[in-house]
Each structure stands twice: as C-alpha cells, then as structure tokens.
C-alpha positions as CSV (number, residue, x, y, z in Angstrom):
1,X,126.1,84.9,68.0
2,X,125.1,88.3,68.5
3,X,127.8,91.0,67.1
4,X,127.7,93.6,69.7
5,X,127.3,96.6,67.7
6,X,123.7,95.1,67.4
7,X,122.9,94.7,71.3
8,X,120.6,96.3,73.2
9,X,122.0,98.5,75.4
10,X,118.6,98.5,77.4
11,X,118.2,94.6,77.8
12,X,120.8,93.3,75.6
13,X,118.9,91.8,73.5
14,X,119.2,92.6,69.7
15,X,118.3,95.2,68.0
16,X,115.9,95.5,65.0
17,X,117.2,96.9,61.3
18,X,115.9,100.2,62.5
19,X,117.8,100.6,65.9
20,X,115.0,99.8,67.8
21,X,114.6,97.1,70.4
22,X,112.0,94.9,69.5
23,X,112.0,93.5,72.9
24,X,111.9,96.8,75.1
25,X,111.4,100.1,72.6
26,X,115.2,101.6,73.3
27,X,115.7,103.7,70.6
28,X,120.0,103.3,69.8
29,X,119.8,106.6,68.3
30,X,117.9,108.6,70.5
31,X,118.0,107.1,74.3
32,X,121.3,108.4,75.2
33,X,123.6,107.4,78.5
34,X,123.3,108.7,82.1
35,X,125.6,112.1,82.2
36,X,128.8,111.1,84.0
37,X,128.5,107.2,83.6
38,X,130.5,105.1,81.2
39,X,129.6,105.3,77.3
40,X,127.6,102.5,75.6
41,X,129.9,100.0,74.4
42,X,132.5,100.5,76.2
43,X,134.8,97.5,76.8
44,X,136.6,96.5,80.5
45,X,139.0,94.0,80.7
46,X,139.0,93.1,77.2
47,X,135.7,91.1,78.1
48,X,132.5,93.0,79.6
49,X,130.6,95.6,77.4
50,X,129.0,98.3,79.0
51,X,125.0,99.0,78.9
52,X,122.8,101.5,80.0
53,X,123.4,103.1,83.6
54,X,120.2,101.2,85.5
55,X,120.9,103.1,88.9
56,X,123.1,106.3,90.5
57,X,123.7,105.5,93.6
58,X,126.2,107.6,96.6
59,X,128.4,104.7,96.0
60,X,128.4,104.3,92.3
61,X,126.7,103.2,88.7
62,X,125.0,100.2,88.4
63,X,125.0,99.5,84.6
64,X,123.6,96.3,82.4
65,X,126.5,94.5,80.4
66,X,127.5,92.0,78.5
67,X,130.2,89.0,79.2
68,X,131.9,88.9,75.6
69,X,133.1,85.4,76.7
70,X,130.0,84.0,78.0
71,X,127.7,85.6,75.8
72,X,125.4,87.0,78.4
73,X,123.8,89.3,80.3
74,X,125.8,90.7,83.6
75,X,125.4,93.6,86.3
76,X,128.3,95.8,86.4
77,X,129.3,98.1,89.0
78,X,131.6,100.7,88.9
79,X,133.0,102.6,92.3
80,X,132.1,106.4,91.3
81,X,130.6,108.0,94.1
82,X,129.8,111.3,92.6
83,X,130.3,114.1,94.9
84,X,133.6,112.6,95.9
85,X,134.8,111.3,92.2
86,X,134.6,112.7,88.5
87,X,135.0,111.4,85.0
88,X,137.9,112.2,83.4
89,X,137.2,111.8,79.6
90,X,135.2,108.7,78.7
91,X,136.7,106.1,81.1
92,X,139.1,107.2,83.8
93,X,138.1,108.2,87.0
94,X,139.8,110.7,89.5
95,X,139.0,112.2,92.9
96,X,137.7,115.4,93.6
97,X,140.2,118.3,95.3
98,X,140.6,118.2,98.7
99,X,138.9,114.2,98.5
100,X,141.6,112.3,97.3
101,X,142.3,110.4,100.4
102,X,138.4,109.7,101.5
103,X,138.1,108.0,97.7
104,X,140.9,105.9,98.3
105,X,139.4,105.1,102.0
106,X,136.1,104.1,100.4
107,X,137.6,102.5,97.3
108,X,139.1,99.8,99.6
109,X,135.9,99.5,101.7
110,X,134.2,98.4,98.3
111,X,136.7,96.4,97.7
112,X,136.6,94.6,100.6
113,X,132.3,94.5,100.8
114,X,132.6,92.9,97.0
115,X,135.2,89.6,98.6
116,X,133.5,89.5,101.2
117,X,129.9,89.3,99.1
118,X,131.8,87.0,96.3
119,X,132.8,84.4,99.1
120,X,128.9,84.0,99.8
121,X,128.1,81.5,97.3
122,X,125.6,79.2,98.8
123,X,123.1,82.1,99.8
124,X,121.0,82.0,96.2
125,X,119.2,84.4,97.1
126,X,122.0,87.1,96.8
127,X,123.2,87.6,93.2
128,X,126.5,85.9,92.9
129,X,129.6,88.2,92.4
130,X,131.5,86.5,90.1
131,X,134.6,88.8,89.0
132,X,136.3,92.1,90.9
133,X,139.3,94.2,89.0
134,X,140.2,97.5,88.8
135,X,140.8,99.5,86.2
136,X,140.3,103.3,85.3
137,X,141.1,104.4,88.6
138,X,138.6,102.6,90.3
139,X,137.1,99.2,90.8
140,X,134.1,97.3,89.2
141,X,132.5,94.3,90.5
142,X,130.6,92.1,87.9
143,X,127.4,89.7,88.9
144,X,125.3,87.3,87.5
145,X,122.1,89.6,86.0
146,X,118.5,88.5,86.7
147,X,115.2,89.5,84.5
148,X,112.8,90.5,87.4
149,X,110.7,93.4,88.9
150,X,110.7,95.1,92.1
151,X,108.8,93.9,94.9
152,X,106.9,97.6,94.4
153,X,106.0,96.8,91.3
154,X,105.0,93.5,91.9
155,X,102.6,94.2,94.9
156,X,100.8,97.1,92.7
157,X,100.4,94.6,89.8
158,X,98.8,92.3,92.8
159,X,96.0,94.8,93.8
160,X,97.9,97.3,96.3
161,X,99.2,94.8,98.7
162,X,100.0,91.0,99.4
163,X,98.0,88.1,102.1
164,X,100.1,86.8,104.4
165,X,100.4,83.5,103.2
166,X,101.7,84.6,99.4
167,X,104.2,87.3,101.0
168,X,105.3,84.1,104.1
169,X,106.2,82.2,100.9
170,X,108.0,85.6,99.1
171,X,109.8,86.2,102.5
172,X,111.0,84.3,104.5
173,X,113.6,82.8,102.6
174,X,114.6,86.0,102.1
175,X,114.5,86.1,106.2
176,X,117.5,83.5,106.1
177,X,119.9,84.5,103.6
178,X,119.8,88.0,105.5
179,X,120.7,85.9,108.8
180,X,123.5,84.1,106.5
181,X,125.2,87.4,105.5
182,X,125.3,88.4,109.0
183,X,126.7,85.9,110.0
184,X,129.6,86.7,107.5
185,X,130.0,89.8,109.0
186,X,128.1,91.5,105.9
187,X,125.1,93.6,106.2
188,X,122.1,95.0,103.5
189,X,121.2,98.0,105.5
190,X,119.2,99.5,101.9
191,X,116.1,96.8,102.2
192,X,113.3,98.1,100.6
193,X,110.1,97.4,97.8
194,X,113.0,98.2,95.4
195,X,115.9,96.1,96.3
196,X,114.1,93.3,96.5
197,X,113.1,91.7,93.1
198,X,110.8,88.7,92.4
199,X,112.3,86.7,89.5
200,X,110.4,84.8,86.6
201,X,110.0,81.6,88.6
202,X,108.2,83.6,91.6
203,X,111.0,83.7,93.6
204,X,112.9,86.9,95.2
205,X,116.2,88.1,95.0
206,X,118.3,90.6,97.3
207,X,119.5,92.8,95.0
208,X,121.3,96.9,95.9
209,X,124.5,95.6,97.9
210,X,126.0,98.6,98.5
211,X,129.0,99.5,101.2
212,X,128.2,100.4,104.8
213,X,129.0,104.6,104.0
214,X,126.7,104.7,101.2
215,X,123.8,103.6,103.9
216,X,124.4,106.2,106.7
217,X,124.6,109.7,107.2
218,X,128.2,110.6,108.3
219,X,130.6,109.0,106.4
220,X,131.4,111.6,104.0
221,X,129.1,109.9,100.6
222,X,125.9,111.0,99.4
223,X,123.5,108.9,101.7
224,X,121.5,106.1,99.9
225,X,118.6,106.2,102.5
226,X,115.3,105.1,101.5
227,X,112.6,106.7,103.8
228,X,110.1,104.6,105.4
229,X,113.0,101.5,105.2
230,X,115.9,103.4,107.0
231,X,115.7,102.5,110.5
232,X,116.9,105.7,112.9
233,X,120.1,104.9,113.6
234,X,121.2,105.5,109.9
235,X,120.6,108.5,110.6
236,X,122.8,109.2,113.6
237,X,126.6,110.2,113.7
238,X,128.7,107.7,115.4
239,X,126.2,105.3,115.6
240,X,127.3,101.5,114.9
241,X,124.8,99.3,112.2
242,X,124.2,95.8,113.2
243,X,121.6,92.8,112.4
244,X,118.9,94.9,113.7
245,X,119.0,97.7,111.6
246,X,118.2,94.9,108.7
247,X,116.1,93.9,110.3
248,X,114.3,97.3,110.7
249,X,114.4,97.7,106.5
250,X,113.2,93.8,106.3
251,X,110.5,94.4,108.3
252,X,109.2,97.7,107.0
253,X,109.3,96.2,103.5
254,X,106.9,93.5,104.6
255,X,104.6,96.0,106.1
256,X,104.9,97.8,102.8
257,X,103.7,94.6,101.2
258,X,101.0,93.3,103.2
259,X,99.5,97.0,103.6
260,X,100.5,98.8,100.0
261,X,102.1,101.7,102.1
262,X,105.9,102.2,103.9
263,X,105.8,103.0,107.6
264,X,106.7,106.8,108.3
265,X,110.0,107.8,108.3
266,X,112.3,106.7,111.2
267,X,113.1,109.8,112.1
268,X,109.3,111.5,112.3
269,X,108.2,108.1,114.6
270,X,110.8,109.2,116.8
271,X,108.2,111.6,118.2
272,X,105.2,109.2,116.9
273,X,106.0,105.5,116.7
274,X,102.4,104.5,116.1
275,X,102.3,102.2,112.8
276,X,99.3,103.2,110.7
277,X,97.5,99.9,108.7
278,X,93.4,100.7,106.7
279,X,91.2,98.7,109.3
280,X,90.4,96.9,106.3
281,X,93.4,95.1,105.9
282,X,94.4,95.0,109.5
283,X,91.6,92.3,109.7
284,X,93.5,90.2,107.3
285,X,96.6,90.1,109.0
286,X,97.3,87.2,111.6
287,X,97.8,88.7,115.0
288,X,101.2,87.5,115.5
289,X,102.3,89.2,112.3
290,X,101.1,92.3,113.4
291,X,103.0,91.8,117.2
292,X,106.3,90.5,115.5
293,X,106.0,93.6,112.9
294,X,105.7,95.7,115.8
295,X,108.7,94.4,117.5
296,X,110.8,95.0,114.4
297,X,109.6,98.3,113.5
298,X,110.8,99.5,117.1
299,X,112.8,103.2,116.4
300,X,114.6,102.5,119.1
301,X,117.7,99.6,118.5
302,X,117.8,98.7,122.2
303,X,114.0,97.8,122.0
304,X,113.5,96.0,118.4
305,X,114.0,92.5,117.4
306,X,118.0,91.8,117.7
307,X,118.1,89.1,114.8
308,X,116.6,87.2,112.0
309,X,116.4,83.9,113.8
310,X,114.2,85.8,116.3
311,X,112.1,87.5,113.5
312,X,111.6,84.1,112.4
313,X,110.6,82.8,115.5
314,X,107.8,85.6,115.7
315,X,106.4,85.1,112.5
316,X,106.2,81.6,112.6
317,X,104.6,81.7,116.3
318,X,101.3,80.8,115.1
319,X,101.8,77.4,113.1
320,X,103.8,76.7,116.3
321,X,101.2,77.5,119.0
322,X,98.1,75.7,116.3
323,X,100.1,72.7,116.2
324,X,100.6,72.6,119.9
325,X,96.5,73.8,120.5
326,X,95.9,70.9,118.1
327,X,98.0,68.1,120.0
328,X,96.6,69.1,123.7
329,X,93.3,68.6,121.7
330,X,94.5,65.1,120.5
331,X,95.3,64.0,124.0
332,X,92.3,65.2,125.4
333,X,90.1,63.1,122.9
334,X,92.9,60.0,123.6
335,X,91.8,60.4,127.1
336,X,88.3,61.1,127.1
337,X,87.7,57.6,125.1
338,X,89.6,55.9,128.1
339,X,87.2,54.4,131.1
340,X,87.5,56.4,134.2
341,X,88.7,55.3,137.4
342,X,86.4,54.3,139.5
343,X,83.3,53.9,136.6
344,X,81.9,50.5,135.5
345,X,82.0,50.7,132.2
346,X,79.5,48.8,130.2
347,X,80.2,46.7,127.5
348,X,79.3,47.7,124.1
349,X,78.4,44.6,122.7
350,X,75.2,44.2,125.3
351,X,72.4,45.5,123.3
352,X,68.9,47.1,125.0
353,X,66.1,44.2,124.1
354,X,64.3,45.1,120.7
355,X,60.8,45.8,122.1
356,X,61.9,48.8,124.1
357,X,62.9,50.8,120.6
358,X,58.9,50.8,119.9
359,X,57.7,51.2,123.9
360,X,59.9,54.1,125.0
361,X,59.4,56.3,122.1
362,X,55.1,55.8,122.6
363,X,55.9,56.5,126.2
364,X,57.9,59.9,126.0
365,X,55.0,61.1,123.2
366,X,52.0,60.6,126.0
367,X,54.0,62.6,128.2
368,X,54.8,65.3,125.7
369,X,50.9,65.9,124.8
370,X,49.9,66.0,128.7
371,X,52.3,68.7,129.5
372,X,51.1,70.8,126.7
373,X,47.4,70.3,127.4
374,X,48.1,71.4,131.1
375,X,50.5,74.4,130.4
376,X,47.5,75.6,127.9
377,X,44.6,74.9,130.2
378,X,47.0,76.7,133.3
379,X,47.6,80.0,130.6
380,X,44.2,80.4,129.7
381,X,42.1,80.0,133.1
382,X,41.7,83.2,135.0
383,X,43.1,84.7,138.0
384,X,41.0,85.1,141.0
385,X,40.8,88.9,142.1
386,X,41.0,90.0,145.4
387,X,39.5,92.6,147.1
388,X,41.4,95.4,145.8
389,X,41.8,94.2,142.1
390,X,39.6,95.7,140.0
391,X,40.8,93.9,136.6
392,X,41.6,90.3,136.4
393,X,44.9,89.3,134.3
394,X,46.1,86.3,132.3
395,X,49.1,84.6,134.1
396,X,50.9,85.2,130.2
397,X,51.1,88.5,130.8
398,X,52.4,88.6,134.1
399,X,56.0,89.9,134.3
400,X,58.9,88.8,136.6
401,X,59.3,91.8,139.0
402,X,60.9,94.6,137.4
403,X,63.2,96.8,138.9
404,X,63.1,100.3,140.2
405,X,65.7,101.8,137.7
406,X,63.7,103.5,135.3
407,X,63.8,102.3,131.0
408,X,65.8,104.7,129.8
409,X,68.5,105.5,132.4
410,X,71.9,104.6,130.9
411,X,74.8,102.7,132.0
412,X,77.0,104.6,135.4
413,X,80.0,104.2,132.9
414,X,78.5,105.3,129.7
415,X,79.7,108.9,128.6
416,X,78.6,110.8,125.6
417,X,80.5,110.3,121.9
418,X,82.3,113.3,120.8
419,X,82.3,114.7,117.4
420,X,85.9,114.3,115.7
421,X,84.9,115.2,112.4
422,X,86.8,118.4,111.3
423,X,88.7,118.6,113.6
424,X,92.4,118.1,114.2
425,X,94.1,114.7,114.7
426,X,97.3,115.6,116.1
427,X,95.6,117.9,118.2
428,X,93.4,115.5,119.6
429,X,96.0,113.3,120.5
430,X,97.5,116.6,122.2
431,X,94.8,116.8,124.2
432,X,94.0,113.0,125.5
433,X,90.7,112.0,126.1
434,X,90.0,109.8,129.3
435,X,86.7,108.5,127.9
436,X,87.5,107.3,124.4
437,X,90.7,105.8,122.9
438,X,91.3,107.1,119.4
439,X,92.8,104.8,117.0
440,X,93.9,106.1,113.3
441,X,92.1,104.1,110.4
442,X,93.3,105.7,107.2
443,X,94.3,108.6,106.2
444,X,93.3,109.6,102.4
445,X,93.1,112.4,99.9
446,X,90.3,114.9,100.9
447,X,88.8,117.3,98.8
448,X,86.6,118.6,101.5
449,X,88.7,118.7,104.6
450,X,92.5,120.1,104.9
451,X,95.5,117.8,105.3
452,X,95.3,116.5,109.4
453,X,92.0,117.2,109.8
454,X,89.6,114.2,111.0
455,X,87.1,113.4,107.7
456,X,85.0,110.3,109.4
457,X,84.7,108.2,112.5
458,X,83.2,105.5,113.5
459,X,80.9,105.0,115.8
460,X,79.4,108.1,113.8
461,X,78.6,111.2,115.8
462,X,74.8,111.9,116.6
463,X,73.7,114.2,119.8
464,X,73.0,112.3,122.8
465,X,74.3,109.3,121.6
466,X,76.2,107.6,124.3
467,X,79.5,104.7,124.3
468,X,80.5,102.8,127.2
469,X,84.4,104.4,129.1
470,X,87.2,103.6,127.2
471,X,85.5,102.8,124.1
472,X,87.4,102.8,120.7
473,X,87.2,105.2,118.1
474,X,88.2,104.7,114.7
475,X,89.1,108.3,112.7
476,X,90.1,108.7,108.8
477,X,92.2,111.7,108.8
478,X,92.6,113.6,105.3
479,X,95.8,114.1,103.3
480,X,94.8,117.0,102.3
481,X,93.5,117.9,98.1
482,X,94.0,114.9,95.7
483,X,95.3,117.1,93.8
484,X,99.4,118.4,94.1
485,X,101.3,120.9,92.6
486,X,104.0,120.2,90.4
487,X,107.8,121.0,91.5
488,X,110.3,122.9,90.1
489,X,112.3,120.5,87.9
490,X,114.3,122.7,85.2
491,X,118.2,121.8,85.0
492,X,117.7,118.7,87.7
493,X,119.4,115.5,86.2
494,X,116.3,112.9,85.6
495,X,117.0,110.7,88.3
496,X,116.7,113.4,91.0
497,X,113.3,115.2,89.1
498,X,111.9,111.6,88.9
499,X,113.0,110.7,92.4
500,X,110.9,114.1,93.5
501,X,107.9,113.6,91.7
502,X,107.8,110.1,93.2
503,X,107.8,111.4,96.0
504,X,105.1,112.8,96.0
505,X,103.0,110.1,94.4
506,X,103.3,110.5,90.6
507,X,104.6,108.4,88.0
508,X,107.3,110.0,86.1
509,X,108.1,109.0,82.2
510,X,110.0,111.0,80.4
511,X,110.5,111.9,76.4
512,X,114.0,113.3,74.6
513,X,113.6,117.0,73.5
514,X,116.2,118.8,72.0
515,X,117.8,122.2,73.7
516,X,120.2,124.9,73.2
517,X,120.2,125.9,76.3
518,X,120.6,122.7,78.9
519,X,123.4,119.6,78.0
520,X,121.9,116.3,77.6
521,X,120.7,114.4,80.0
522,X,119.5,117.4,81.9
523,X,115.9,118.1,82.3
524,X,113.8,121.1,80.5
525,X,110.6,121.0,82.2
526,X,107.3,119.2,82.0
527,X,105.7,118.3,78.5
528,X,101.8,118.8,79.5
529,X,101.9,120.8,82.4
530,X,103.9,124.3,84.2
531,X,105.8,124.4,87.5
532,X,102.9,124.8,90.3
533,X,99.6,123.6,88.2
534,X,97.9,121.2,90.5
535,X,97.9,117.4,89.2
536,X,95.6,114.3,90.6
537,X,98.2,111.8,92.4
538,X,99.0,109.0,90.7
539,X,99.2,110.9,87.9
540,X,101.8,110.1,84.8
541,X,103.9,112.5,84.3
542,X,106.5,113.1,81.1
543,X,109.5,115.2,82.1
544,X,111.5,116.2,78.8
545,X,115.0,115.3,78.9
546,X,117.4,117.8,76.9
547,X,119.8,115.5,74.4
548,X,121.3,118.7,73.8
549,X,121.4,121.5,70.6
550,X,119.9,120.2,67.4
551,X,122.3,120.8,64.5
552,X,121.2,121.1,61.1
C-alpha cells in the first residue's frame, strides 16, 4: 500500500526518494496546482484525495484522485464555474455578487446531468459515475479514471489522419452509445479529437460530460465550445440542442480523423458550407462516407442527419449495397447454368469422336496460311492508274475518306483554361465562372503567395491551351507565411496562453520561473522568443509559468 504523502499527484503513481515521478517527471516540489482549484492532497468525504487540476472548464475542475478505500485512481469533478463561483480559502466555494441564484440554478442542473449519467451503466463506452455528494458549497461527481490519449493525439502519432476501415472500427461503437444517451434524454454536445480517448486495449472512450449551459452560448457560463466541433446552433440564443447537434460534433470529429484537419467553424460555413478534404486523401475515402459526412456536417439543423441510427445507416450503406450487388450476382450465375426454355440442351456426357481433335486443328491452320498469302499478295500488287493519275499508290496507304474539318480545329464546346495562379480564391468564387468549376484542393503555408491567394492548379495554365465546358479545376490556395507571430501572453493563466498558441498551430510546453512581480500560476512570457517574433508553425513553444517571489 501506497501512503499518500508519496503519490503522484500527476498519475498517482509513487513518487521516487527525490520527489520525482519516475513514471511521468512531476516534480512534488516544483509543479504546483492550477490557481483557484483545490490543493494537492486534499481530502473529500473522508475518502478521495485530490490530484492535479487535468482540465478548467465553464462548468468546473476536472482533477485526478485517489479512492483511499479502493486504492485507485478516480476522476473528480468539482462544480466551480469560474466567472460565476470563487474559492473561499482552500476548499469552500461561494457565488459571486449579484450570481448567487444562477449558481444555485446550475448547481442543480449538474446535479441532475451527474444521476442522470450514473444511471447509464450498460453504455461502456461512457466512464461510469460511480459516487455524487456535495460538500464545500458545491457538488463533485467521482468516475472510474482511464490511462488513455486523445483521439488528436492518437491520429498525429498515426501519420496525420486515419483509413476508414481503422477509424469504422474506432467509431462506430462510439456511434451507439451516443444513440443510448439520447435515448436517456442525455446529450454530449462537446464531441471533439479531445473528448474522445482511445484506451490501452485500442478501444475509445467518451470522456468531457459536461452540463447542457456549459455547451451554448446564452446561459450565463463561460461557453465550452470547441471550434470546428460546435455545430451552429450552439451558438444561437434560444435555440433548443437535440440528437443532431451530436451528431454535428460526432461527425466533424470523424472528418478530423480521416483528414488530419477540423471542418471550419460553424459559424464562418454559414456563409461557406463547402467542406475542404487534400485530393489526396479524398481518394481514399469510400464515397458514401464522404455523402453521409456531408449530411451530418449540414449548418443548418433542419437539413443534417436527425439521429445516430440514421448516421449509422449512412455509413454502413456500402457493405449493405456490396452484399446486395454480390447476391443479384449469385442469382444471375444460379440462372445462367439453368437450360433455357425452349433450347435442346445437349448432354455432357456425349463426347466429339477422338479423330476430330487432330483433323479440325490441321484444317483451321490451312485456312489461316491462305488468308495471309492472299491479304499480302492483294497489299503489294499495284493499282491501275487512270487517265488522270499521274502516281500510282499501294492500297496500304489508302485512307478511309477524311473529313472536311480541318486537323487542328478544336471541339464547338472547348474554351480556353484560365490562369488562377495568384490570384484570389474567394474572389473567384465571387465572380463565377460559366466555363470551369473550381474545386478547392488544399490550402497550405506559402512563402511566396499571401494568405487566399491561389498557389497552383491543375490542369496547369499554358497560353492557348484549351479544356472542354464545365471542366474541373483543382486550386491550392496559400495560408499565408509559415511563419506566425507570437501573441501577447504576459499575466494570462496557462491554460488560456496555451489554448492561444494552439490555436494558432504551435505546441505549447511550459517551464516554472520564479517572479516578483506576477502570482503563481500566472504566465511571464516566452523563454526563447519576444511578443511578435515570427515562429515556423508547429513549432514548440515554452511559456514560463511564474511560481511566484523567490525567498532567500
């Protein structure tokens, strides 16, 4: 047994003689607590120890603990939505002035969304709630806790993005316990390449339950919208959340992994709906996919897949329409072997006499070698000119009548091929083209050409080459430099610096520093680099944490 002075409050696991983790590198003397969230090793109910804050969330703090009684691992959460709450000393917590009664609204809604969730014990896919108290003012909720890694993680470990047939087998039992939990009257509505976690044994979780005003935009909390995942409508006042909109964030995260990349934000495909997927990888995805992605990435409620069961239905259309292909193709070979009405069929036990196996053959050679000794005495004997020839000609060289139209006129719908490159995509679009349709390939960092400007298309460009009316054109458009300054980040908390840089494709890490000026937990800047120097994306980059004054 491990005395709990000695856990990990990282992974729980124990700690080595120098307060470090073996197992993960946390440092118990140096890798301090979340600002605001409960202190490390603090005890609830007499039973669960608290661990490191894992996620800050509009709805609370999602820490890793420990069940003192079971001796292992859990996920606790604790109801402390943070522009509406605030710590009072180490535990308690208390409502903001002027937001006492919206806390005690929303406290009861968790409360209620944690029974609800804790009564849903035959969907495995769903971590199991398995105890719900309050104390300190508010309420906590504590689950069984899974060793696993996001879906986004998982995905760029795989190369940038999933085949079909590995993400079907990730997915669609996923697909059904979503269907279950609506069906309890529960919904998700925060799907995305982070709430869903693929555990040791290659399975994957639904993990990120949070209450229904946590995921919208009106009710008063901080909303927990992930873009690219949140379908319109959480975005709305006044507008109701149903099956659908899960079905929105389910389907987006699938696109994410079969393509490496989110669909736009809801709210920007309002005015452009278009799904963008590399022409390399739309190649590898099964046509139906594609349609039944389509019909759940609809921004519009009234016009997107309704339910799971109908998702399901898409995405499995194919097996379904091979399997019937396959059996009309079984019947037709059933029949085909039958005799036909009508038809005297011979039996196949009569055998042709022996000597006609050596005859026939000797007879179809002879003709063989006569018609090629006429055909070449026909080829080579000449023509008799008339009167007006003046040259005699082979018959080989003669050529069927050709017609008037002259060798090089082109085709009454051909048109000539613009050229794109450099020029504005969104502007083309603008515009319209009645010859061509323009398609979007990729779009990708550009050195050479600004951010919306066309880089490449194919067919290529080359004067007076021609395509036929209505052709397609493929265009790359550039994202603009590879290169992207770095934002303001001085006093943020570390969550919402790392959330920014993340943003806008870097990889944050960060390292404790000490300051005089900034409490800990707050950040002081960047360790390598300035506010506004220009860094390659996908670049790692260490923010420094504050851990406040250093005292002699």
């Amino acid at each position: 047994m491990i005395e709990f002075e000695n856990l990990c409050m990282n992974c729980m696991g124990e700690l080595g003689e120098d307060h470090i983790c073996p197992r993960c590198g946390y440092n118990d003397e140096t890798d301090f607590q979340a600002p605001d969230a409960l202190m490390y090793r603090a005890i609830l109910q007499e039973r669960y120890l608290v661990g490191r804050a894992m996620i800050v969330s509009g709805e609370g703090i999602t820490y890793i603990g420990y069940d003192l009684e079971l001796q292992n691992p859990i996920e606790l959460r604790e109801f402390f939505p943070y522009h509406t709450a605030l710590r009072v000393g180490t535990q308690r917590v208390a409502a903001r002035v002027d937001k006492e009664e919206l806390f005690e609204e929303k406290l009861q809604e968790f409360l209620e969304h944690a029974k609800t969730l804790a009564h849903m014990r035959e969907i495995t896919a769903i971590s199991q709630i398995y105890d719900i108290f309050e104390e300190n003012g508010t309420a906590y909720t504590v689950s069984e806790w899974h060793e696993s890694i996001s879906l986004r993680y998982f995905v760029e470990r795989s190369g940038g993005n999933l085949h079909w047939n590995a993400a079907r087998q990730l997915f669609m039992p996923v697909l059904s316990a979503l269907g279950s939990v609506h069906e309890n009257s529960c919904g998700h509505y925060g799907l995305s390449p982070s709430s869903l976690r693929i555990l040791p044994d290659g399975k994957m979780k639904i993990t990120g339950f949070e209450i229904e005003s946590a995921r919208r935009s009106d009710s008063g909390l901080t909303a927990d919208l992930i873009s690219g995942c949140a379908a319109a409508e959480q975005y709305e006042d006044g507008t109701a959340l149903d099956e659908a909109t899960d079905v929105y964030g389910f389907a987006a995260t699938l696109f994410f992994a079969l393509t490496g990349s989110l669909p736009q934000d809801a709210q920007k495909r309002l005015h452009d709906s278009r799904l963008m997927i590399p022409t390399a990888i739309l190649k590898n995805i099964p046509p139906h996919v594609i349609t039944a992605l389509a019909n759940a990435l609809q921004v519009e409620p009234e016009k997107r897949t309704k339910t799971f069961e109908r998702l399901r239905a898409e995405l499995s259309a194919a097996p379904t329409v091979m399997a019937s292909i396959e059996e009309t193709a079984s019947i037709k070979r059933i029949v085909s072997q039958q005799p036909q009405q009508g038809r005297r069929v011979k039996n196949p036990r009569k055998r042709a006499p022996a000597f006609l196996w050596f005859v026939l053959p000797l007879i179809l050679t002879l003709m063989i070698l006569g018609s090629g000794i006429w055909l070449w005495y026909t080829k080579t004997m000449p023509v008799e000119a008339d009167e007006s020839s003046s040259v005699s000609e082979p018959i080989s060289q003669i050529e069927p009548e050709q017609s008037s139209k002259p060798e090089n006129s082109i085709s009454p719908n051909a048109v000539l091929l613009p050229d794109l490159v450099g020029k504005n995509y969104e502007e083309i679009l603008a515009e319209g083209n009645s010859d061509f349709r323009i398609m979007l390939g990729e779009m990708k960092f550009n050195d050479e050409f600004e951010e919306g400007l066309i880089f490449s298309q194919s067919p290529s460009y080359e004067i007076g080459k021609y395509g036929e009316k209505g052709d397609i054109i493929v265009v790359n458009v550039s994202k603009g430099e590879s290169s992207i300054e770095l934002p303001y980040i001085y006093g943020y908390t570390l969550a919402g610096a790392s959330q920014m840089l993340s943003d806008l494709g870097f990889i944050p890490t960060k390292v404790d520093v000490y300051s005089d000026y900034l409490d800990r937990g707050y950040v002081v800047g960047y360790k390598d680099y300035y506010t506004g120097d220009k860094v390659s994306y996908g670049s790692q980059i260490i923010i420094e944490v504050s851990m406040g004054p250093k005292f002699d």
